[in-house]
C-alpha positions as CSV (number, residue, x, y, z in Angstrom):
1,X,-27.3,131.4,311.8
2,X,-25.0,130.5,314.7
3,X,-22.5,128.4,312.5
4,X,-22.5,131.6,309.9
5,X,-21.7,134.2,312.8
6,X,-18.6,132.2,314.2
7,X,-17.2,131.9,310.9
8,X,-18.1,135.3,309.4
9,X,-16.5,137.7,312.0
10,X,-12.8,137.7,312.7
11,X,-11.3,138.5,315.8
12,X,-11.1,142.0,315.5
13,X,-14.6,142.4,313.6
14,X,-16.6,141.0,316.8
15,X,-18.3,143.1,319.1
16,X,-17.4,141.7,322.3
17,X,-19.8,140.8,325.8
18,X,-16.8,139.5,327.4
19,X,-19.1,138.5,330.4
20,X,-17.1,137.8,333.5
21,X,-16.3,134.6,334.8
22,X,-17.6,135.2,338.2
23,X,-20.9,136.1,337.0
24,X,-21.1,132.8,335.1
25,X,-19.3,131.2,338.1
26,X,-22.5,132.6,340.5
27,X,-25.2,131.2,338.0
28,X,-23.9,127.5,338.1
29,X,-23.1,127.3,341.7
30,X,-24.1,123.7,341.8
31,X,-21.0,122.6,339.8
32,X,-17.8,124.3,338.4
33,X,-18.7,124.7,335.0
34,X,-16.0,125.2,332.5
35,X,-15.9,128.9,330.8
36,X,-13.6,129.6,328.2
37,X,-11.2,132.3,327.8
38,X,-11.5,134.7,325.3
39,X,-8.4,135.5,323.9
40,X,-8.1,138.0,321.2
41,X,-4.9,136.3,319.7
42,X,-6.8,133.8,319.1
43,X,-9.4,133.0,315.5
44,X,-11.7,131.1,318.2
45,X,-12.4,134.1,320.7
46,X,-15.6,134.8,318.9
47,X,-16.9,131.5,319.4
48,X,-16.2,131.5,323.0
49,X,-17.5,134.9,323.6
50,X,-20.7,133.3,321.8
51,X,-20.2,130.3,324.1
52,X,-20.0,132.6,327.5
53,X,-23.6,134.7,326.3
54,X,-25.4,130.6,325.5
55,X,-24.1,129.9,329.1
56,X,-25.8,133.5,330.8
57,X,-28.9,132.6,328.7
58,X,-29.8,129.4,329.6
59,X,-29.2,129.6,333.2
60,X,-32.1,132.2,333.2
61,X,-35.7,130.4,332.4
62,X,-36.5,133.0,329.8
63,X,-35.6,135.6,327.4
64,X,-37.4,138.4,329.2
65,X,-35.8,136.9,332.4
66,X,-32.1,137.4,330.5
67,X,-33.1,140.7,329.3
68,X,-34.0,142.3,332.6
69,X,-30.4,141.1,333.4
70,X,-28.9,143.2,330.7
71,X,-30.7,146.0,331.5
72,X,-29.6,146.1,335.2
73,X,-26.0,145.2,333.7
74,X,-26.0,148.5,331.7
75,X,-22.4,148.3,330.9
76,X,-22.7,145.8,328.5
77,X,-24.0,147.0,324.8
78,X,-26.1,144.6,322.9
79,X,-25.8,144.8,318.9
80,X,-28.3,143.0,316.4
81,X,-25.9,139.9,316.4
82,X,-26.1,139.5,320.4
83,X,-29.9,140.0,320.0
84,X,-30.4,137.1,317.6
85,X,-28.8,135.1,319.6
86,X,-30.0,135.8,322.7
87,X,-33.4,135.0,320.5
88,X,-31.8,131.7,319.7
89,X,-31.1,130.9,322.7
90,X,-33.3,131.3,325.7
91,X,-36.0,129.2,326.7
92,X,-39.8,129.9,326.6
93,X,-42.3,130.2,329.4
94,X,-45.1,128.1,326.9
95,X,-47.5,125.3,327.1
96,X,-46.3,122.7,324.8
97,X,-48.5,120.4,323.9
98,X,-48.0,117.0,321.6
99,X,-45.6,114.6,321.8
100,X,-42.0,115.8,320.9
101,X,-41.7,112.6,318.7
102,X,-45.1,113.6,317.4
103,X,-44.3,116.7,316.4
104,X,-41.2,115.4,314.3
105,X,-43.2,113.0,312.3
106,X,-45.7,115.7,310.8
107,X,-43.4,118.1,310.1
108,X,-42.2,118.3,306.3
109,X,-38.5,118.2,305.1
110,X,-38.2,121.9,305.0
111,X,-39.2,122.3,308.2
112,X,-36.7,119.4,309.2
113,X,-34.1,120.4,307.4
114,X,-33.6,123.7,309.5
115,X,-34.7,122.2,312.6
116,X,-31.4,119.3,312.4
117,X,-29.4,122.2,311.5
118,X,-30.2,124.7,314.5
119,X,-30.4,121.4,317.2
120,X,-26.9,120.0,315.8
121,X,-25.4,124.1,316.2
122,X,-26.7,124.4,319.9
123,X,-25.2,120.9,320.0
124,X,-21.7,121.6,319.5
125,X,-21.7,124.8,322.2
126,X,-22.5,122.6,324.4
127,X,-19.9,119.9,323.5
128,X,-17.7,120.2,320.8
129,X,-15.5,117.2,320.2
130,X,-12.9,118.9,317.8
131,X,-10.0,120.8,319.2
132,X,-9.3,122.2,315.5
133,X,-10.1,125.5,314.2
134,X,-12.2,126.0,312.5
135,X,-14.1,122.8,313.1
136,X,-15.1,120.8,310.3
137,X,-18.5,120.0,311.8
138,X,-19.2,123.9,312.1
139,X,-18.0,124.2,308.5
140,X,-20.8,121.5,307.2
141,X,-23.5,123.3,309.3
142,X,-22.3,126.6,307.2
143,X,-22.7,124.6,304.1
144,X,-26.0,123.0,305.0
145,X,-27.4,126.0,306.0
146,X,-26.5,127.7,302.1
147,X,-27.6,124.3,300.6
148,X,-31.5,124.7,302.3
149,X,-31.9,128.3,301.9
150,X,-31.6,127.9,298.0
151,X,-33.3,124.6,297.6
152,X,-36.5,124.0,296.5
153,X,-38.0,120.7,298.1
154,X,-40.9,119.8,295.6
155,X,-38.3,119.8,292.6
156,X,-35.9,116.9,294.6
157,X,-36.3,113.3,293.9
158,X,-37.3,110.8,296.9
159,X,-34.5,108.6,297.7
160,X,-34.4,106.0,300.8
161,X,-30.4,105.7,300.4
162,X,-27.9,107.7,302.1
163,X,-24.5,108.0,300.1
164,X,-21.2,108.0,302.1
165,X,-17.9,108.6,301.3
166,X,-14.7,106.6,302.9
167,X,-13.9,109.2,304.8
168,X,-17.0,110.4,306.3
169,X,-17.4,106.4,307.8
170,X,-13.9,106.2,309.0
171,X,-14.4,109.9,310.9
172,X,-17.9,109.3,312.3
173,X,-18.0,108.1,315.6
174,X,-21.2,107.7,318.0
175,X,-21.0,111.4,318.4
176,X,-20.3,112.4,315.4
177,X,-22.5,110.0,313.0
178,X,-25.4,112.6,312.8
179,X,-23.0,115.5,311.1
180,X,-21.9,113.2,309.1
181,X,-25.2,112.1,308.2
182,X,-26.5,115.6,307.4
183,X,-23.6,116.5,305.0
184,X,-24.3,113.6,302.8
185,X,-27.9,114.5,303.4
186,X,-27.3,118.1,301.8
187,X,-24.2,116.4,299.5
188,X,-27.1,114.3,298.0
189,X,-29.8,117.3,298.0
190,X,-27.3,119.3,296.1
191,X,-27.2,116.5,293.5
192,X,-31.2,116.5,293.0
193,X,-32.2,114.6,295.6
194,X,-33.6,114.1,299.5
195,X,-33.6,111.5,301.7
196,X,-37.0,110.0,302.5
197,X,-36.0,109.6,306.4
198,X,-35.1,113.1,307.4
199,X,-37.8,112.1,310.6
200,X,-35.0,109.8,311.8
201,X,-32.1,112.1,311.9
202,X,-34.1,114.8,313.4
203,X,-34.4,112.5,316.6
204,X,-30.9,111.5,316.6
205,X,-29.7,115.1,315.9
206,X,-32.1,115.3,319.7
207,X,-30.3,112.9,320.8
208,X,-27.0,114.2,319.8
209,X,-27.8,117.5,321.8
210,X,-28.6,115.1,324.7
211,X,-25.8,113.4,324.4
212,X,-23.2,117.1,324.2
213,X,-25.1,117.8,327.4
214,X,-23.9,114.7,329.2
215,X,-20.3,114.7,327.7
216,X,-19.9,118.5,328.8
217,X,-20.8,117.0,332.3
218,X,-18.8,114.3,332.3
219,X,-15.6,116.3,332.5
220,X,-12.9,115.8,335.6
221,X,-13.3,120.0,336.0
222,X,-17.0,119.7,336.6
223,X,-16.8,119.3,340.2
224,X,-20.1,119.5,342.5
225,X,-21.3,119.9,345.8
226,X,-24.4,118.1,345.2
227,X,-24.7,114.0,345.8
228,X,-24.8,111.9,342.5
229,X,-28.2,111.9,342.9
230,X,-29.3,115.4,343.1
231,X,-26.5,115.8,340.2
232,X,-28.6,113.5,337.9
233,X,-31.4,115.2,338.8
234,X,-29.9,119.1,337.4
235,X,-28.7,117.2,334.3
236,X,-32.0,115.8,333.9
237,X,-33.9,118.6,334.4
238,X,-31.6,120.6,331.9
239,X,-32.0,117.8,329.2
240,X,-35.9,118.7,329.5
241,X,-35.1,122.4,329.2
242,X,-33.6,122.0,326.3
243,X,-35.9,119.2,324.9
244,X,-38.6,121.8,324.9
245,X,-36.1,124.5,323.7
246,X,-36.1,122.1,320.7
247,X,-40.1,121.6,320.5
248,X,-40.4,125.5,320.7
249,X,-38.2,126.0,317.7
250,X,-39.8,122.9,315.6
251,X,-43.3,124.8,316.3
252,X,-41.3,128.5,315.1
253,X,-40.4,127.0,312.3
254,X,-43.8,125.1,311.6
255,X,-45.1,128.1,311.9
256,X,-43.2,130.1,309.5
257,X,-42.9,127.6,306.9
């Protein structure tokens, strides 16, 4: 859904939050995060209007938390689009029980296939290493997501290899392998068939989300107060917020499957 929305809407088509930098600013006073502008001459000011609403979300602990904040913001006007992603994005107040690793391992492909998509999106608003517009590894998340939707699992053949072209193994680099991964994935599903280790990419598309997390960190502007120590410890605790984020939605979508 997230890759479709930041392609679909132009510029002028978006209905715009356009939540303030301070606000932002007073929400991560523990280190100056970076917030991008949102210029309307621009094709990517959707995307970093998306990007500012991902930031107010996950800096409350829940959805009714970042609700509440809306409501006593009354100035801002939330549409259907803003509400499905505020869905998306917010963390839930549950028990989770099972191991995360667990979980992955008794889900079916279906269920797999939409959870690598959703975990590789969230992925690249927390780090995206293109500066192109529009990025190619947005584009193959747009594709994916049309290739599962009109797929039907039980009629693909069961193949344990995973086709690459030249280009896609010149491009990929330890970031990047996973997308590259996933395209050939629906490349090959397109074609009649699925690969037998979709467990395996789920966890690395985890670990890719982990690893966005870190590298959006890692920048020069993210300054902080806070000794390397306590500064490990926010990162860490944010890779377990969104660790569960991800066992929440592979349960949603067990669920609905």
């Amino acid at each position: 859904m997230l890759s479709e929305l930041i392609e679909k809407y132009n510029v002028s088509d978006w209905s715009y939050l356009n939540i303030e930098k301070h606000t932002l600013i007073k929400r991560y006073s523990w280190v100056s995060i970076y917030i991008p502008d949102i210029n309307l001459n621009y094709p990517w000011a959707v995307r970093n209007d998306i990007i500012r609403l991902f930031y107010l979300c996950i800096s409350f602990d829940s959805k009714s938390e970042v609700l509440k904040w809306f409501l006593e913001n009354s100035k801002f006007k939330l549409f259907k689009p803003h509400l499905k992603l505020i869905n998306l994005f917010c963390y839930q107040k549950s028990e989770l029980e099972n191991n995360f690793d667990l979980k992955i391992e008794s889900s079916n492909n279906n269920v797999l296939l939409n959870f690598i998509t959703i975990v590789l999106e969230r992925s690249l608003l927390w780090y995206s290493p293109e500066p192109t517009w529009p990025s190619c590894l947005t584009s193959h998340l747009v594709k994916a997501r049309k290739t599962i939707i009109n797929v039907n699992i039980e009629n693909l053949k069961s193949t344990s290899i995973l086709v690459f072209k030249g280009d896609d193994l010149f491009d990929s680099s330890d970031y990047t392998h996973v997308f590259y991964k996933f395209k050939n994935i629906c490349n090959q599903i397109n074609k009649g068939e699925i690969y037998s280790d979709l467990t395996t990419i789920a966890k690395q598309a985890h670990l890719t989300l982990i690893t966005s997390i870190r590298n959006n960190f890692e920048h020069e502007y993210n300054i902080s107060k806070l000794s390397e120590i306590e500064y490990e410890r926010k990162i860490d605790n944010l890779i377990k917020k969104e660790t569960d984020w991800c066992h929440s939605q592979l349960r949603l979508l067990t669920e609905i499957n």
